[in-house]
Chimera marker file (.cmm) of the C-alpha trace (Angstrom):
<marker_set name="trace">
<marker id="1" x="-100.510" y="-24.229" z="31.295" r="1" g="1" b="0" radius="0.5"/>
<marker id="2" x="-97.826" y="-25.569" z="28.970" r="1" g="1" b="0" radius="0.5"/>
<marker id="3" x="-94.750" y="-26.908" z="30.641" r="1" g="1" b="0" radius="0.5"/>
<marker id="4" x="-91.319" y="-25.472" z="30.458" r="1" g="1" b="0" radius="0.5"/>
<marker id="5" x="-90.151" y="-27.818" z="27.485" r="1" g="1" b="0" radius="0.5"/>
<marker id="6" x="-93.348" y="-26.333" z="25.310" r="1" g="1" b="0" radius="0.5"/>
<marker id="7" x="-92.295" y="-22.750" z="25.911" r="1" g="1" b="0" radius="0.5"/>
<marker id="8" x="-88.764" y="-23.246" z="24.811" r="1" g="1" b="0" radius="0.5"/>
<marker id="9" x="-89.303" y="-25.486" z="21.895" r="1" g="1" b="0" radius="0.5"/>
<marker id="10" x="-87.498" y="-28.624" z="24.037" r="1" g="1" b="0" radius="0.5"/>
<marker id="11" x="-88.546" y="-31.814" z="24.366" r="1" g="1" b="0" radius="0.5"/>
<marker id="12" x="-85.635" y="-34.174" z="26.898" r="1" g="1" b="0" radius="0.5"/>
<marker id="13" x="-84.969" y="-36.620" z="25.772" r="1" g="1" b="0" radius="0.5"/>
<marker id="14" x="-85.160" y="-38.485" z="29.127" r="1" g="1" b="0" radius="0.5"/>
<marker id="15" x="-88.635" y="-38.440" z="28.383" r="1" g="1" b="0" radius="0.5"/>
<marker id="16" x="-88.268" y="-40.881" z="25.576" r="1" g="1" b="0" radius="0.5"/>
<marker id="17" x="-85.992" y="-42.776" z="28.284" r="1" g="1" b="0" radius="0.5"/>
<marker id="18" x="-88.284" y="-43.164" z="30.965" r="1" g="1" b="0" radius="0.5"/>
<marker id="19" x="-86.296" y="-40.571" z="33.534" r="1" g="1" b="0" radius="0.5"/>
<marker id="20" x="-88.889" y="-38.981" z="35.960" r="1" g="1" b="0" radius="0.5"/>
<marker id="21" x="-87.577" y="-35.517" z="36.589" r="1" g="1" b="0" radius="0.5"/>
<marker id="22" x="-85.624" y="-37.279" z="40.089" r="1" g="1" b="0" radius="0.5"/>
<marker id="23" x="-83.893" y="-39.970" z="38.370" r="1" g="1" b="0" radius="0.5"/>
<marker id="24" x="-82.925" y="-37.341" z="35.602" r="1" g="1" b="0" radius="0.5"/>
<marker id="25" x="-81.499" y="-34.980" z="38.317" r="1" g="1" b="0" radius="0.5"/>
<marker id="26" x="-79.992" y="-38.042" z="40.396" r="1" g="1" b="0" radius="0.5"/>
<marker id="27" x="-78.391" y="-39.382" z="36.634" r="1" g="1" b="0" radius="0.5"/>
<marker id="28" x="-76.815" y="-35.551" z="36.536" r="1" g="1" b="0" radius="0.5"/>
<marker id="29" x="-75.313" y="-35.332" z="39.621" r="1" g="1" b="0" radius="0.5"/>
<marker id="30" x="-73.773" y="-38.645" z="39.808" r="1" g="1" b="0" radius="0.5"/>
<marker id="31" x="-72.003" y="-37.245" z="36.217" r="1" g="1" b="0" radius="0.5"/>
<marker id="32" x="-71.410" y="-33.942" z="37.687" r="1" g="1" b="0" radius="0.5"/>
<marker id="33" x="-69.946" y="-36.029" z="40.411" r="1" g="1" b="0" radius="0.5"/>
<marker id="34" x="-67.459" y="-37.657" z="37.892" r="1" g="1" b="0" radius="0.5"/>
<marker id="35" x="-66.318" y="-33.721" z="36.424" r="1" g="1" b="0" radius="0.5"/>
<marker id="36" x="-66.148" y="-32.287" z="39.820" r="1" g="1" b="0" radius="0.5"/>
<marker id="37" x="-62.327" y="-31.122" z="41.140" r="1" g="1" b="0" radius="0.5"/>
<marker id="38" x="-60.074" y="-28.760" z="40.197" r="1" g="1" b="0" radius="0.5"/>
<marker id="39" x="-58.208" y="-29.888" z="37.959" r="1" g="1" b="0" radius="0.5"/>
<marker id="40" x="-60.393" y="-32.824" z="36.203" r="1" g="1" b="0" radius="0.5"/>
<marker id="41" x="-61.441" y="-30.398" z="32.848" r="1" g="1" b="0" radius="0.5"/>
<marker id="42" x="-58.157" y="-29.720" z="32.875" r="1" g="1" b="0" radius="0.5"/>
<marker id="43" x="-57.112" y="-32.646" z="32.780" r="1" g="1" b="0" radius="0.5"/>
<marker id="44" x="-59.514" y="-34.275" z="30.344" r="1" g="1" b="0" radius="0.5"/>
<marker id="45" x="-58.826" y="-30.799" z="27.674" r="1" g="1" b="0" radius="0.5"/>
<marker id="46" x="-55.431" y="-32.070" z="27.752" r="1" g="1" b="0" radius="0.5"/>
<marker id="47" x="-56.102" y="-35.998" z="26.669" r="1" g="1" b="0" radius="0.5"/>
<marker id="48" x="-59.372" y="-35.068" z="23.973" r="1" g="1" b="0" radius="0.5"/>
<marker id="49" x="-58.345" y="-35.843" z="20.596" r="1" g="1" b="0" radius="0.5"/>
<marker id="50" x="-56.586" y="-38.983" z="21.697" r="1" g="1" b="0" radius="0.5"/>
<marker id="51" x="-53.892" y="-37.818" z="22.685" r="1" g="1" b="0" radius="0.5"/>
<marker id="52" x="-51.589" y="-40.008" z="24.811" r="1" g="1" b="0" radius="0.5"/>
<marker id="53" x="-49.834" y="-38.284" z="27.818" r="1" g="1" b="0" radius="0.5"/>
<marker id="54" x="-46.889" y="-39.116" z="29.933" r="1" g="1" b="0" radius="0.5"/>
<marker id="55" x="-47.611" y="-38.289" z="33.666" r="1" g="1" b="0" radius="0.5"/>
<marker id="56" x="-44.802" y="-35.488" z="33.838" r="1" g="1" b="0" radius="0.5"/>
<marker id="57" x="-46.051" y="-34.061" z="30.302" r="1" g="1" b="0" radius="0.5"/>
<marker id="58" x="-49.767" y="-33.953" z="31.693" r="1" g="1" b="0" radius="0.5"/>
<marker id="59" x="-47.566" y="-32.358" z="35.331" r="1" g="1" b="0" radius="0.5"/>
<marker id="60" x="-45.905" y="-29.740" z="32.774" r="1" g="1" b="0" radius="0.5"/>
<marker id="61" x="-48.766" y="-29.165" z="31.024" r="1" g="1" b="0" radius="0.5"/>
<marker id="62" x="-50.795" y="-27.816" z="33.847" r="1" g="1" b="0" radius="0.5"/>
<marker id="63" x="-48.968" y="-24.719" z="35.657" r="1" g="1" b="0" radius="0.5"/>
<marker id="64" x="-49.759" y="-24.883" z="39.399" r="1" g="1" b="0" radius="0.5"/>
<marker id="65" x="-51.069" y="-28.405" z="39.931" r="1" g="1" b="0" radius="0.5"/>
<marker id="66" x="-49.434" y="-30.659" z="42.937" r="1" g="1" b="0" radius="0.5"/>
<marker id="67" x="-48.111" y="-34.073" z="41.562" r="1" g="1" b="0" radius="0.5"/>
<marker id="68" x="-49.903" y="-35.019" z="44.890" r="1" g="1" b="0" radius="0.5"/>
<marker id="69" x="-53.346" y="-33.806" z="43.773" r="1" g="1" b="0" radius="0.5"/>
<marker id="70" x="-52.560" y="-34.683" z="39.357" r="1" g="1" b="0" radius="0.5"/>
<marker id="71" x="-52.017" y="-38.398" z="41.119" r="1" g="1" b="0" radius="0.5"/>
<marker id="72" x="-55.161" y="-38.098" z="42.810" r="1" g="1" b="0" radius="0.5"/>
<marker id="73" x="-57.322" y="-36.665" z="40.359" r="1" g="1" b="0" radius="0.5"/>
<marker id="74" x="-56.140" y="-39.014" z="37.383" r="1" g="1" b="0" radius="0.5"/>
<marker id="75" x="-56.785" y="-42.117" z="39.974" r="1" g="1" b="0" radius="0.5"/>
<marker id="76" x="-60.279" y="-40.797" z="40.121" r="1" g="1" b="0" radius="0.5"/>
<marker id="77" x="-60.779" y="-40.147" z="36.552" r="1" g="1" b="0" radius="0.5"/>
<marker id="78" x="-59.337" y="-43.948" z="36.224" r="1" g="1" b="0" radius="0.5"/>
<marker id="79" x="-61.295" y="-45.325" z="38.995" r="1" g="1" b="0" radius="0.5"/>
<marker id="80" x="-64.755" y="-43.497" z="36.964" r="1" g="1" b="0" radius="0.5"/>
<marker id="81" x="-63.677" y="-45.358" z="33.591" r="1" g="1" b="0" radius="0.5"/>
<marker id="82" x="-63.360" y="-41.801" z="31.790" r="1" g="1" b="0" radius="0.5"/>
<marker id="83" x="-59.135" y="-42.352" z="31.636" r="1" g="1" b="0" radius="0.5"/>
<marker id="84" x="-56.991" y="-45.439" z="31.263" r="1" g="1" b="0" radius="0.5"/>
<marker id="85" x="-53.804" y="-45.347" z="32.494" r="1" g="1" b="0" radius="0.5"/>
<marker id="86" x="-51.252" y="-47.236" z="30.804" r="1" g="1" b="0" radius="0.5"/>
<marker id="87" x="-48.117" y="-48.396" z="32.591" r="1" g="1" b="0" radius="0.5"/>
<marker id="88" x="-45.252" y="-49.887" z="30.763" r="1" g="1" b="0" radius="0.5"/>
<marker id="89" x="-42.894" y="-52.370" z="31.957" r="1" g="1" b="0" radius="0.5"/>
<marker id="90" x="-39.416" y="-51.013" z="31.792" r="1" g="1" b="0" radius="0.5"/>
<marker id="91" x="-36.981" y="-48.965" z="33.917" r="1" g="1" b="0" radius="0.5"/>
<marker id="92" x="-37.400" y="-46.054" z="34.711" r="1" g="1" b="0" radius="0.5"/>
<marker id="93" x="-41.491" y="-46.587" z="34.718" r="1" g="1" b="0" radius="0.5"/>
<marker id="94" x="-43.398" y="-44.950" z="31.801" r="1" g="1" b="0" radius="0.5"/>
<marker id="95" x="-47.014" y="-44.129" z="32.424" r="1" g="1" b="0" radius="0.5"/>
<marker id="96" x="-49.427" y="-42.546" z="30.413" r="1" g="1" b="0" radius="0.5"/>
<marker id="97" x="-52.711" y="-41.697" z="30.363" r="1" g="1" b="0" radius="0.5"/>
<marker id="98" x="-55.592" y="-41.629" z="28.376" r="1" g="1" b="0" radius="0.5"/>
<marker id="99" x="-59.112" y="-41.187" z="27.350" r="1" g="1" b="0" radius="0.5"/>
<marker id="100" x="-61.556" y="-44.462" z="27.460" r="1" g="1" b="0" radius="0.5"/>
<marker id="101" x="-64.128" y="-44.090" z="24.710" r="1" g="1" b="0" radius="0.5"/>
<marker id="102" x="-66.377" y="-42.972" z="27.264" r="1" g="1" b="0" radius="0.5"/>
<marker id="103" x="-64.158" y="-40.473" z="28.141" r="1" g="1" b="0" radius="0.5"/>
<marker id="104" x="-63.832" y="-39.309" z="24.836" r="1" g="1" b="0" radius="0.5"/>
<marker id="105" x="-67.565" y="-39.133" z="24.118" r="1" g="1" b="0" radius="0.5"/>
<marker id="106" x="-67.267" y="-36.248" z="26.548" r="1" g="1" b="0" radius="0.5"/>
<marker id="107" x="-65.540" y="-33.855" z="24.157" r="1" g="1" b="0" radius="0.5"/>
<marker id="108" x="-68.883" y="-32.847" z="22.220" r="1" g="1" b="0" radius="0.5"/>
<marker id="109" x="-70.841" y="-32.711" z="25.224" r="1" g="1" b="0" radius="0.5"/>
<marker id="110" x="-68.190" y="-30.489" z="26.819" r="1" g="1" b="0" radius="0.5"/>
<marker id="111" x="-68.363" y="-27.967" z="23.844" r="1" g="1" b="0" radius="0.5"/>
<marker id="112" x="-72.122" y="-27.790" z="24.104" r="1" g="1" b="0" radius="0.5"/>
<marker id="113" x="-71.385" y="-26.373" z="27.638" r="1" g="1" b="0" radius="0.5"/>
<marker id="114" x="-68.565" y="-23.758" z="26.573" r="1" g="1" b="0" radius="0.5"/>
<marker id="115" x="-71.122" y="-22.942" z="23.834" r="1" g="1" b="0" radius="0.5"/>
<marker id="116" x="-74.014" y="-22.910" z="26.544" r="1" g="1" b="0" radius="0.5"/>
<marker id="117" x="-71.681" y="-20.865" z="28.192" r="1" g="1" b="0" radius="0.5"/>
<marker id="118" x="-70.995" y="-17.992" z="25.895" r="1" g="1" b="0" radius="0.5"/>
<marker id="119" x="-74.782" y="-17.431" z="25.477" r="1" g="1" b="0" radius="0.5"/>
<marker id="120" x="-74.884" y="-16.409" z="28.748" r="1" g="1" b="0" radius="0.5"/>
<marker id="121" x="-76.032" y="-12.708" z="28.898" r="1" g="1" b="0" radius="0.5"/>
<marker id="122" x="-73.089" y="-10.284" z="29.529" r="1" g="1" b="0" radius="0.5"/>
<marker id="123" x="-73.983" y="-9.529" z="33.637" r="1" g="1" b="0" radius="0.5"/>
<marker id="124" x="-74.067" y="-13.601" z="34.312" r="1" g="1" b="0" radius="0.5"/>
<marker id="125" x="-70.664" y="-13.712" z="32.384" r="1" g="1" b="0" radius="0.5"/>
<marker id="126" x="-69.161" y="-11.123" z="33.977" r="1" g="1" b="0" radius="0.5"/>
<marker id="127" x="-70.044" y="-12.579" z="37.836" r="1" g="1" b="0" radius="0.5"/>
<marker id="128" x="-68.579" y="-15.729" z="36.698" r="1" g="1" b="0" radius="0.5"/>
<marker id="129" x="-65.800" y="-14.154" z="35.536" r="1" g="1" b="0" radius="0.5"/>
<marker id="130" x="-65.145" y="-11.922" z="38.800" r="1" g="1" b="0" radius="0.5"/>
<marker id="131" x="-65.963" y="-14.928" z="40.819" r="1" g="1" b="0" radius="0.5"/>
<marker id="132" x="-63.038" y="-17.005" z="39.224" r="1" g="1" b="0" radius="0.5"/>
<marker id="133" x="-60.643" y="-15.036" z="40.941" r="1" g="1" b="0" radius="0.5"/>
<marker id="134" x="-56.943" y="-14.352" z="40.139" r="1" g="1" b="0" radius="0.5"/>
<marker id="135" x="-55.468" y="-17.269" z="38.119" r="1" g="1" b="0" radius="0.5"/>
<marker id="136" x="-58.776" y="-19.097" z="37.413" r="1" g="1" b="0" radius="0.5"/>
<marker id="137" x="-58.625" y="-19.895" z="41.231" r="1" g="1" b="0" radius="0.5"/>
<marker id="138" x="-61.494" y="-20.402" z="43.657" r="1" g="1" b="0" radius="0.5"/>
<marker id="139" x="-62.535" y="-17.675" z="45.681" r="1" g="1" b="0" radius="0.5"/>
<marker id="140" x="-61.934" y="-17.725" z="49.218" r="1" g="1" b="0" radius="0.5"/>
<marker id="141" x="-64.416" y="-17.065" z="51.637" r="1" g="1" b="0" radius="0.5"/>
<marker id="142" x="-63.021" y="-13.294" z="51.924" r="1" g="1" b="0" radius="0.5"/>
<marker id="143" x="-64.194" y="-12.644" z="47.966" r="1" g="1" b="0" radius="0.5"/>
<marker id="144" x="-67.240" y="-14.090" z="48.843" r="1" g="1" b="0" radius="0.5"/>
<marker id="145" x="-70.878" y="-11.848" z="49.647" r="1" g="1" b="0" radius="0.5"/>
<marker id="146" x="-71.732" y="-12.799" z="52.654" r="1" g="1" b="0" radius="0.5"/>
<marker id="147" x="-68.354" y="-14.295" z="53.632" r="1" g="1" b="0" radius="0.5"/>
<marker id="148" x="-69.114" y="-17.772" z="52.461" r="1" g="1" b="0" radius="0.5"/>
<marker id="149" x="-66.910" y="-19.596" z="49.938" r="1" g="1" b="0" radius="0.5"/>
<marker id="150" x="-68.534" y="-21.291" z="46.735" r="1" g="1" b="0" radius="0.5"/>
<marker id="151" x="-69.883" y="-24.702" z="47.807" r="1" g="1" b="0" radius="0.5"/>
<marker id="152" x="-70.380" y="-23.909" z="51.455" r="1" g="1" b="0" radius="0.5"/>
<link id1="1" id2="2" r="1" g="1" b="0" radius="0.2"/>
<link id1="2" id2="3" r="1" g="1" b="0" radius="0.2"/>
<link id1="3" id2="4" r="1" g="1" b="0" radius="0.2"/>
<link id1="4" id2="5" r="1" g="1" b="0" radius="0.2"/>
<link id1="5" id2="6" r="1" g="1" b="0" radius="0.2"/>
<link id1="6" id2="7" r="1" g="1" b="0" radius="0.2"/>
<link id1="7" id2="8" r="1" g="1" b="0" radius="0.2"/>
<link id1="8" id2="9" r="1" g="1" b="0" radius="0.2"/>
<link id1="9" id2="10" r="1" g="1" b="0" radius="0.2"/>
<link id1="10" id2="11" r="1" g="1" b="0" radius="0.2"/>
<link id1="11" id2="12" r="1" g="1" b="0" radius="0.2"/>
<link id1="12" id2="13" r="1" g="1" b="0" radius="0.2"/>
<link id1="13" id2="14" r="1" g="1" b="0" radius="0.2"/>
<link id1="14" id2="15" r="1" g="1" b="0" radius="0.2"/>
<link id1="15" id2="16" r="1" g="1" b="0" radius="0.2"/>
<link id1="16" id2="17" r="1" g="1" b="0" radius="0.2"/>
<link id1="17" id2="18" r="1" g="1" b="0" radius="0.2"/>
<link id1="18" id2="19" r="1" g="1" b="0" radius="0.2"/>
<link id1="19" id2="20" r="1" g="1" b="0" radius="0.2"/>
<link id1="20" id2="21" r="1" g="1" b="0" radius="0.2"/>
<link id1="21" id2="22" r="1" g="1" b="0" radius="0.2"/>
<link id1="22" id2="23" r="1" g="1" b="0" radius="0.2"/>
<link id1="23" id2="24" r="1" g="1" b="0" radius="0.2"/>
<link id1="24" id2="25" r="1" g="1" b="0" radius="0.2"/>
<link id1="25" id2="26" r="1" g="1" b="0" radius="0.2"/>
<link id1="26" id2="27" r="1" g="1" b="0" radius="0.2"/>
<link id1="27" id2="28" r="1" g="1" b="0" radius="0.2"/>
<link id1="28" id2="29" r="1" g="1" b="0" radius="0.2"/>
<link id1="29" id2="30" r="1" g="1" b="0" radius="0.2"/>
<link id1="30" id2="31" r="1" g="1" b="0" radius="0.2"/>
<link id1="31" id2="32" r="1" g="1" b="0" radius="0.2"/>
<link id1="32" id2="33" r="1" g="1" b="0" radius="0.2"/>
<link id1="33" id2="34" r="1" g="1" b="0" radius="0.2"/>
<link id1="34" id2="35" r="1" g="1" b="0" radius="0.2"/>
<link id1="35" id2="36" r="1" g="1" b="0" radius="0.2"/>
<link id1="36" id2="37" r="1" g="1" b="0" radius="0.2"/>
<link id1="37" id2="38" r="1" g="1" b="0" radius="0.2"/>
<link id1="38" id2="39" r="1" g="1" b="0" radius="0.2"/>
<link id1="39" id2="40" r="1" g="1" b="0" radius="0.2"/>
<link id1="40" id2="41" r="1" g="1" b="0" radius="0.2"/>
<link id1="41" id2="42" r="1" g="1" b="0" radius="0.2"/>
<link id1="42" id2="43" r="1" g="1" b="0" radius="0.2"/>
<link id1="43" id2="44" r="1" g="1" b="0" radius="0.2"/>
<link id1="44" id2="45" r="1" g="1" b="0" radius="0.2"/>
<link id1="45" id2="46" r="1" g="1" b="0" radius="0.2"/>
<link id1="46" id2="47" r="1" g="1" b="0" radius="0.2"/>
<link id1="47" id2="48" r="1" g="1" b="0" radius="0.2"/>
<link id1="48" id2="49" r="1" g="1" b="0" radius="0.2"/>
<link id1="49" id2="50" r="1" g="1" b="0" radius="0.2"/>
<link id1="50" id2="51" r="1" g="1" b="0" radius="0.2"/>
<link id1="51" id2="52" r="1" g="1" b="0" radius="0.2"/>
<link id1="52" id2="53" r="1" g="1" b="0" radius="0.2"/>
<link id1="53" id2="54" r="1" g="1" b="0" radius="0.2"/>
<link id1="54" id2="55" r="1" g="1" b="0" radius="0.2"/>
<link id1="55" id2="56" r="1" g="1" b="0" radius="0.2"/>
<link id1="56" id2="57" r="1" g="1" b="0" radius="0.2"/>
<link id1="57" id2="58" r="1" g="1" b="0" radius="0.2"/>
<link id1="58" id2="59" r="1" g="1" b="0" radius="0.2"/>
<link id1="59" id2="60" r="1" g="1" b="0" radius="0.2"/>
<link id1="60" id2="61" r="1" g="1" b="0" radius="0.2"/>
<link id1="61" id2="62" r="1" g="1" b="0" radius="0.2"/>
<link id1="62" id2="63" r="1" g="1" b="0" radius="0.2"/>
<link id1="63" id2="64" r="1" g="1" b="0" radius="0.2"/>
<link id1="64" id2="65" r="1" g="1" b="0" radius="0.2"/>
<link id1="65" id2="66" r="1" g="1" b="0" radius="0.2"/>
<link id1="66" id2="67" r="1" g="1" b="0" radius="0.2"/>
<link id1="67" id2="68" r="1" g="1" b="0" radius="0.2"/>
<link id1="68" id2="69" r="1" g="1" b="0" radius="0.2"/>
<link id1="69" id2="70" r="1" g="1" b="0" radius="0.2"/>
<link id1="70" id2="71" r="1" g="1" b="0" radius="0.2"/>
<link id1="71" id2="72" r="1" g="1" b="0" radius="0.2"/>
<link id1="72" id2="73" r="1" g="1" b="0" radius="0.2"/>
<link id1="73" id2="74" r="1" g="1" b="0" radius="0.2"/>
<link id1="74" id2="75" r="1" g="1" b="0" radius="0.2"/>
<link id1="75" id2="76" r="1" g="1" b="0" radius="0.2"/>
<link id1="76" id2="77" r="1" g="1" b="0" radius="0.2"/>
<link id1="77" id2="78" r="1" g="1" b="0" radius="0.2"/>
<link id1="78" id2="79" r="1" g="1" b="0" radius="0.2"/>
<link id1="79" id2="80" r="1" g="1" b="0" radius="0.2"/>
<link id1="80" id2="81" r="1" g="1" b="0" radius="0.2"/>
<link id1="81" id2="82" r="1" g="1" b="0" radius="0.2"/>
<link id1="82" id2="83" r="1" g="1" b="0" radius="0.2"/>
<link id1="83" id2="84" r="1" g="1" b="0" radius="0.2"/>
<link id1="84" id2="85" r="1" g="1" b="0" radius="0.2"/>
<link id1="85" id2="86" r="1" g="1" b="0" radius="0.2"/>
<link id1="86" id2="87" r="1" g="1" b="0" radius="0.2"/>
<link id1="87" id2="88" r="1" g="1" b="0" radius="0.2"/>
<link id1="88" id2="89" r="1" g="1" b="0" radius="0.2"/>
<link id1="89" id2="90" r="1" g="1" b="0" radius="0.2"/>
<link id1="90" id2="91" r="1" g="1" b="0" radius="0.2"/>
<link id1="91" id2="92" r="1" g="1" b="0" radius="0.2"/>
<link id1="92" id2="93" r="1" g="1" b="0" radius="0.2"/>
<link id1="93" id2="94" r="1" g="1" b="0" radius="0.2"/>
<link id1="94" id2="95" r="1" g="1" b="0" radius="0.2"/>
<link id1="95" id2="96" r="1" g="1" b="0" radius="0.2"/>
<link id1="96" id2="97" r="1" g="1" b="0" radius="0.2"/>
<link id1="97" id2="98" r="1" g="1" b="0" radius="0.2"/>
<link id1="98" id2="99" r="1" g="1" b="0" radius="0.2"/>
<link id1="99" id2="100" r="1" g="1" b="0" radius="0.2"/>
<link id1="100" id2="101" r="1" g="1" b="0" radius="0.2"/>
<link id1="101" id2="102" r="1" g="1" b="0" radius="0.2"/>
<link id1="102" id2="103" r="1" g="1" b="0" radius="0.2"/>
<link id1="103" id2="104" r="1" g="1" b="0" radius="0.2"/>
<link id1="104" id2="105" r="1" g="1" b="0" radius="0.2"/>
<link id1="105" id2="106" r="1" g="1" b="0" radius="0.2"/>
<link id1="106" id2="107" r="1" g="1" b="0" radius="0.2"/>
<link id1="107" id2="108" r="1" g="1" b="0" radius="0.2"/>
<link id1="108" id2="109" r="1" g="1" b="0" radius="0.2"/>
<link id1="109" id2="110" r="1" g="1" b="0" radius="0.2"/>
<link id1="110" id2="111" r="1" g="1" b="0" radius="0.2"/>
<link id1="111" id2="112" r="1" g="1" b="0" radius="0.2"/>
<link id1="112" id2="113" r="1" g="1" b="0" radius="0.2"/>
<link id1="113" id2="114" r="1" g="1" b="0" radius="0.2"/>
<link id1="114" id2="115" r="1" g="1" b="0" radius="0.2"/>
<link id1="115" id2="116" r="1" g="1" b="0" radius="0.2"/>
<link id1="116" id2="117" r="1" g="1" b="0" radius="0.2"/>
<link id1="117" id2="118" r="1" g="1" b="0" radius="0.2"/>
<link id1="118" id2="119" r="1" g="1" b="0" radius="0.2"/>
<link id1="119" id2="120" r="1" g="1" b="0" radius="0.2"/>
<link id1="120" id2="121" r="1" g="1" b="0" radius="0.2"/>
<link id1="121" id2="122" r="1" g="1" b="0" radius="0.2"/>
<link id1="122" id2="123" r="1" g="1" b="0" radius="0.2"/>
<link id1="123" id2="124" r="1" g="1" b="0" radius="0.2"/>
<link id1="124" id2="125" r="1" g="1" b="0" radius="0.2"/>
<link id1="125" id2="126" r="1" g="1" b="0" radius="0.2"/>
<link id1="126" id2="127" r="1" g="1" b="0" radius="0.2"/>
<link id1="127" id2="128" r="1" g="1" b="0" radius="0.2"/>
<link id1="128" id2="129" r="1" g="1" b="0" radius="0.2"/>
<link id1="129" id2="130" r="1" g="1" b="0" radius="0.2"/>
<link id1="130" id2="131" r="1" g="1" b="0" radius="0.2"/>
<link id1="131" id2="132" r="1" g="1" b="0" radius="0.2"/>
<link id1="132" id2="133" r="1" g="1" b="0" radius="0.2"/>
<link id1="133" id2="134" r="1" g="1" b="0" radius="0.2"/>
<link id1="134" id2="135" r="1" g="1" b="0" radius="0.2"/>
<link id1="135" id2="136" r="1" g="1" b="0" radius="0.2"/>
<link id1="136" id2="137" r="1" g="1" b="0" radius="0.2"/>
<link id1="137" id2="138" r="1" g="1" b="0" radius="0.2"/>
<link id1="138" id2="139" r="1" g="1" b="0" radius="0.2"/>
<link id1="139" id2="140" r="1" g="1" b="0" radius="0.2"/>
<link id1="140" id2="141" r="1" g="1" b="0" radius="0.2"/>
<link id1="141" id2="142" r="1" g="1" b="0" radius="0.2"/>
<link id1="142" id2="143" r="1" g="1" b="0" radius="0.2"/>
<link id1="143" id2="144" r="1" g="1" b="0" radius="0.2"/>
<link id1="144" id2="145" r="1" g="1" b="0" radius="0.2"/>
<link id1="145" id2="146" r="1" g="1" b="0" radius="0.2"/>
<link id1="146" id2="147" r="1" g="1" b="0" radius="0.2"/>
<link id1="147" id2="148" r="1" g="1" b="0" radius="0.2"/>
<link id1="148" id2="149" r="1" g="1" b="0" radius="0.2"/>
<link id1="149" id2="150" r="1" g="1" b="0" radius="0.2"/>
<link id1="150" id2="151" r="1" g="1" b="0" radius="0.2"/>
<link id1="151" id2="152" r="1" g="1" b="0" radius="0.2"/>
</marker_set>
């Protein structure tokens, strides 16, 4: 029987790597890890192309985010190495924020999945498009089947 990778003309890379199929999953997740939140995408759409962004431009720039949470989320992204935050010395503070070169290899890789996503057929596109909810926000547990938010 031919394996998956045969039948759709594939052939991972993470075979030429050495991943077994757990390490390549446990690799994924720990990136997926990195991506995961609210507002990270969001966040990183707004720095790709090098662009340099004050704190309140990136806080403009994204309608309906806490400063609490942009704080928290760009702290992460720092903490991951995917943004550098730059803080200059002078009064009031200016800080800005921006892709590593990590961070910026993530731009291709990002339109591969928005590509990925456009071949979906029509029905899975549709779901994921009813499942956003109003706004682009999460469902609750109430627009759930089953009564169960996404995640839980």
């Amino acid at each position: 029987m031919a394996s998956t990778d045969e039948k759709v003309r594939y052939s991972p890379d993470s075979e030429r790597v050495g991943y077994t199929p757990q390490t390549a999953a446990s690799s994924a997740q720990n990136v997926i890890r990195i991506l995961e939140g609210r507002w990270k995408l969001v966040i990183l759409f707004q720095l790709f192309g090098s662009n340099v962004r004050r704190f309140s431009e990136l806080e403009r720039a994204i309608p309906g985010v806490s400063q609490k949470m942009l704080i928290q989320q760009l702290r992460q992204l720092e903490l991951d190495g995917v943004v550098a935050r730059i803080v200059h010395p002078q009064v009031p503070p200016k800080v800005e924020y921006r892709l590593t070169e990590w961070g910026q290899a993530l731009c291709p890789v990002l339109d591969r999945l928005l590509t990925w996503a456009e071949a979906a057929p029509a029905e899975v596109r549709d779901r994921l498009i009813e499942g956003a909810g109003p706004a682009g926000q999460d469902p609750t547990s109430a627009d759930r089947p089953g009564g169960r938010a996404l995640g839980a």
